[in-house]
C-alpha positions in Angstrom: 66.3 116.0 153.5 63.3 113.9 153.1 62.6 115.0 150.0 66.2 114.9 148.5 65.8 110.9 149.4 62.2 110.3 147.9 63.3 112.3 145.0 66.1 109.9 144.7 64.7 106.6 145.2 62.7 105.7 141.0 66.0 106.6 140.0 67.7 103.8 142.3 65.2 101.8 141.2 65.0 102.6 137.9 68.8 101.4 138.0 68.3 98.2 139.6 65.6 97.4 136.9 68.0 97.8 134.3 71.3 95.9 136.0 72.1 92.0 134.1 71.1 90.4 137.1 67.4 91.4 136.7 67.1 91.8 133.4 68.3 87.7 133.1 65.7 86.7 135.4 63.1 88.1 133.5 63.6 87.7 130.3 67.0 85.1 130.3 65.0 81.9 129.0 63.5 84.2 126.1 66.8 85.7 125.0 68.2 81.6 125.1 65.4 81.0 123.2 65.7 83.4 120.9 69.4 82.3 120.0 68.7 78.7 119.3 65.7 79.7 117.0 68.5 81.6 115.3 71.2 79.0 115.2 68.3 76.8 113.7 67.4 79.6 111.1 71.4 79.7 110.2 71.7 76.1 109.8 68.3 75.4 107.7 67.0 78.4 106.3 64.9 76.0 104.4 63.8 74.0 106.6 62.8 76.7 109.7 61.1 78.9 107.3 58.6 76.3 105.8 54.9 77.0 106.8 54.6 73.5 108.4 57.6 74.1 110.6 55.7 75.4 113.4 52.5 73.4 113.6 55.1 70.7 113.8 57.1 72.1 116.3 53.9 72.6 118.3 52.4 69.0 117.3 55.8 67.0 118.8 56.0 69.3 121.5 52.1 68.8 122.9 52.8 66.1 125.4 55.8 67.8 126.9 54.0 71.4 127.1 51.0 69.6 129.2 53.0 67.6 131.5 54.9 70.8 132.2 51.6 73.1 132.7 50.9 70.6 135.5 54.6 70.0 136.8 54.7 74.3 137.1 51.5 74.2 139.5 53.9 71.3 141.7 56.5 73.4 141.9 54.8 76.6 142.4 53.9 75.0 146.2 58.1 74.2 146.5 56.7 70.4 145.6 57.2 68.1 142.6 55.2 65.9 140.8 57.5 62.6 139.8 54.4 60.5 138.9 53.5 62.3 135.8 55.4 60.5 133.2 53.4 57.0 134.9 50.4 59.0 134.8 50.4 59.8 130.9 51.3 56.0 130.4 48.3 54.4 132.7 46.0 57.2 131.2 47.1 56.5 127.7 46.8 53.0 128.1 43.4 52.8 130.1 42.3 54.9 127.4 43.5 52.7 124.2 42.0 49.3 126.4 38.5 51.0 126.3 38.2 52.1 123.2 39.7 48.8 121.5 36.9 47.0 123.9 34.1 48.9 122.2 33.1 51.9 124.6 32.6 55.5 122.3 36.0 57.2 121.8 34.8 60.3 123.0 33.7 58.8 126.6 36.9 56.6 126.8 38.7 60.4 126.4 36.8 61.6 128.9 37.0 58.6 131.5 40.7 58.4 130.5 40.9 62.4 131.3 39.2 61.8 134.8 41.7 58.9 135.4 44.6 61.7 135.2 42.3 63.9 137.8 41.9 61.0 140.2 45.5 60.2 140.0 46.8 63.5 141.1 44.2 63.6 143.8 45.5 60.3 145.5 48.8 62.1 145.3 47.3 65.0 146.9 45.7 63.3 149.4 48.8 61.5 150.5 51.1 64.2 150.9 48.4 65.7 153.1 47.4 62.8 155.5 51.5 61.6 155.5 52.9 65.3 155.7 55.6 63.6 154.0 57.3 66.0 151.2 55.5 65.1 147.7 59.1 64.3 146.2 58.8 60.7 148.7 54.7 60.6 148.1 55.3 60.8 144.1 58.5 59.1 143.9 56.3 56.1 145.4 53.0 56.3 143.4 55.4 57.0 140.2 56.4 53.0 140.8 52.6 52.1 141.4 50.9 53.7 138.6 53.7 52.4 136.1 53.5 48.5 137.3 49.7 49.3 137.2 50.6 50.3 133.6 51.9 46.9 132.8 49.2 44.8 134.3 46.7 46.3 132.4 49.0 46.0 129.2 50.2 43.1 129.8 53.5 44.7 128.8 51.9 44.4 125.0 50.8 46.7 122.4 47.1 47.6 121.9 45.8 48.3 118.2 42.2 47.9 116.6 41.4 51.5 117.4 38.0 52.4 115.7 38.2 53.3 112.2 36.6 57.2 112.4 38.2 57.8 115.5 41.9 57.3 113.4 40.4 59.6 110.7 39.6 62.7 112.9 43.4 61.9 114.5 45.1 64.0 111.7 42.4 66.3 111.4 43.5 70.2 111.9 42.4 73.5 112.3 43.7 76.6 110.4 46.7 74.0 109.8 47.6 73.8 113.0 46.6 70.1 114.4 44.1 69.4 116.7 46.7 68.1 119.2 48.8 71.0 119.4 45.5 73.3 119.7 44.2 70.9 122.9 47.9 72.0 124.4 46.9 75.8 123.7 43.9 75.7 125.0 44.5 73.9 128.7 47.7 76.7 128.4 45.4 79.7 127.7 43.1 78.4 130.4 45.8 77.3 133.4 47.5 80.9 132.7 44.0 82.6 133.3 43.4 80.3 136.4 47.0 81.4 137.8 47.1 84.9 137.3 43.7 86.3 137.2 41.4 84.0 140.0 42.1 84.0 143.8 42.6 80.3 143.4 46.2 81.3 141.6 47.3 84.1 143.9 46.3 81.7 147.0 49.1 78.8 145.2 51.1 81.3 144.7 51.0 82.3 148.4 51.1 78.8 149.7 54.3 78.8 147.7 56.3 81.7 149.4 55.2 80.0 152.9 52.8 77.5 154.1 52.5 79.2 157.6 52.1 82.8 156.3 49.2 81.7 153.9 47.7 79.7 156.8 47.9 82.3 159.4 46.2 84.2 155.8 43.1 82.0 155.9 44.0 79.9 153.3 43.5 76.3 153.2 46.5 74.7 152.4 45.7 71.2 152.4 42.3 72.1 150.2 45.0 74.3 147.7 47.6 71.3 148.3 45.1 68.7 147.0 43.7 71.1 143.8 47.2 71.4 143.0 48.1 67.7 142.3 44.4 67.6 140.6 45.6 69.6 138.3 48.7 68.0 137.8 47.0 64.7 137.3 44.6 66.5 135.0 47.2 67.7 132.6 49.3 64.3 132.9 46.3 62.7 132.1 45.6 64.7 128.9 48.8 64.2 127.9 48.3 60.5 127.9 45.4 60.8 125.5 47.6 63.6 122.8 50.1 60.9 123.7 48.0 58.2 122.7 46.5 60.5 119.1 50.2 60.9 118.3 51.4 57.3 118.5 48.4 56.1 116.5 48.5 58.6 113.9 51.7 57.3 113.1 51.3 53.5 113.5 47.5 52.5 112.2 48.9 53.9 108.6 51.4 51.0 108.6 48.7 48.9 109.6 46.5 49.3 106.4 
């Protein structure tokens, strides 16, 4: 009788991989995506099947693929990150005040970059001393870092960026532009972090239940902090592809 049942259960299982329900979940947002790229196709044929219609699509789309690597990390621990459209505006405009007051592009990146990091980590750090849910923590830091935003503004413009750095803006590799490659890069790396390094499986943990990866030896607050770092991190870079696209398309007016 035992082996009728063993015998029986890959089939049962085999059927369950293959009912709608499952198969959605899997594979549902690939099979929507799929049908708009060929609505798109139908409409402009053209258009969609130019060779610059991708490097665009990737280009426009850079900002919103790094503020949603770090928002995915948020959410994997059942959090949210509300802060990280304030984030990629201070970053942005931190970085754009430094360069226009003389400091090296490349080190106004960089401190613009760490900005991002230590943004998420005061958001991290708050959810952890409070113990309030991060939707309250962000939904308060989200107000802070924007009117930070506008002090340092001064709710104006900033243009004068340095001459080469403009020049290496549109610059582009294989065709493809620099901007969209920085969002396949931090991608390529964030996917290795999550699914091959014990730093990923130990989020991933935290986020099927805090008291179960405690009582596993992991430390949740340490996790809980790295998690808005990286959030931060990827806001933060998002400011500064942000800050690449709007000047490649204003400084040419400018001239």
């Amino acid at each position: 009788m035992n082996n009728i049942l063993t015998a029986k259960n890959p089939i049962e299982k085999r059927r369950e991989k293959l009912t709608f329900n499952t198969i959605w979940q899997k594979y549902g947002t690939i099979g929507i995506l799929v049908i708009l790229l060929g609505i798109l196709a139908a409409a402009k044929p053209n258009v969609f099947f130019s060779a610059n219609t991708v490097p665009q699509i990737l280009a426009q789309s850079s900002v919103n693929i790094l503020i949603a690597l770090g928002e995915f990390f948020a959410i994997l621990i059942a959090g949210i990150d509300l802060s990280v459209g304030s984030v990629v505006a201070l970053t942005g405009m931190m970085t754009a005040k430094m360069m226009v007051a003389g400091m090296h592009p490349v080190a106004a990146v960089i401190l613009g970059v760490l900005l991002g990091a230590a943004l998420g980590l005061i958001n991290g750090a708050l959810v952890n001393v409070t113990g309030l849910h991060p939707f309250i923590i962000t939904l308060g830091t989200q107000a802070i870092f924007r009117g930070a935003t506008l002090i340092v503004s001064n709710s104006s413009a900033v243009f004068g960026f340095p001459a080469s750095f403009t020049k290496s803006i549109s610059a582009s590799v294989l065709g493809i532009p620099v901007i969209a490659i920085v969002a396949i890069i931090v991608a390529l790396i964030l996917a290795f972090l999550t699914i091959k390094t014990k730093l990923g499986r130990n989020i991933y943990a935290l986020g099927g239940n805090k008291e179960s990866a405690w009582y596993s030896g992991i430390n949740v607050k340490l996790h809980t902090l790295i998690v808005f770092i990286i959030s931060g991190l990827c806001a933060g870079i998002a400011g500064i592809v942000l800050l690449l696209s709007l000047i490649h398309i204003s400084e040419p007016t400018r001239h």
